[in-house]
N, C-alpha and C positions, 0 to 999 in steps of 0.2 A: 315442276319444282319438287326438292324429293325435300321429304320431312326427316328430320335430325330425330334420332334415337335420343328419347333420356339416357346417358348412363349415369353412374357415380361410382368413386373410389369403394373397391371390394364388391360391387356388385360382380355376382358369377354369370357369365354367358356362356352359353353354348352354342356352337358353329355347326353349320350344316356341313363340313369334313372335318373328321379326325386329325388331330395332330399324329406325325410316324410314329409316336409312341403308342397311341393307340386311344388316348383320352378325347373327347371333343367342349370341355369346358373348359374353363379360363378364367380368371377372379382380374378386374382391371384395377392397373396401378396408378396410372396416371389419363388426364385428358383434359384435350387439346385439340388442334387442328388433325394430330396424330396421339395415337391412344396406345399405351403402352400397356398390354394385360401376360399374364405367367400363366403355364399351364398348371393345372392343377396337380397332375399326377407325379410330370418330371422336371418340373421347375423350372424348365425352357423358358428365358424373359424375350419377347417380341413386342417389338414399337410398329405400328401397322396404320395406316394413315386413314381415317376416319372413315373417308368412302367407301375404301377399299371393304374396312372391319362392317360397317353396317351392311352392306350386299350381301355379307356372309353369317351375319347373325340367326340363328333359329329361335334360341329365346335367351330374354334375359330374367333371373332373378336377381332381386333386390339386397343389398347389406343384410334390412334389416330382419328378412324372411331367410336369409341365408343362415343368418344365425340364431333365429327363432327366437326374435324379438320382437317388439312391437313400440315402437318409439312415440307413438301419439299420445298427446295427454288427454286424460278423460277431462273431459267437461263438466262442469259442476263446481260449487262452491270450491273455494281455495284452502285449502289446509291453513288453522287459523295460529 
């Protein structure tokens, strides 16, 4: 059985080959049974069918590390 990848919208991955341009990451736009991600460098929009994309993935970063946020709320009393 193979295990499903978390992804999420704008999470950036990177592929173990290069797109011809020369870039090997990718920011995803859409997902589904098919997973639609753009390259980062040249804007290339590609729809790649899930299997396919996870076989090829090397890593993924997150939204919110991509953009050097931090989304979790601290714990502790609530602002009154």
């Amino acid at each position: 059985m193979t295990r499903i990848i978390p992804l999420a919208v704008n999470d950036i991955i990177r592929m173990k080959k290069a797109h011809p341009c020369g870039s090997s990451d990718f920011r995803v736009l859409r997902i589904g049974s098919d997973i639609r991600i753009v390259c980062q460098k040249c804007g290339r929009d590609i729809t790649v069918p899930r299997e396919k994309l996870e076989k090829n993935i090397k890593s993924v970063q997150s939204a919110a590390t991509a953009a050097g946020e931090n989304h979790r709320e601290p714990k502790g009393e609530p602002n009154g």
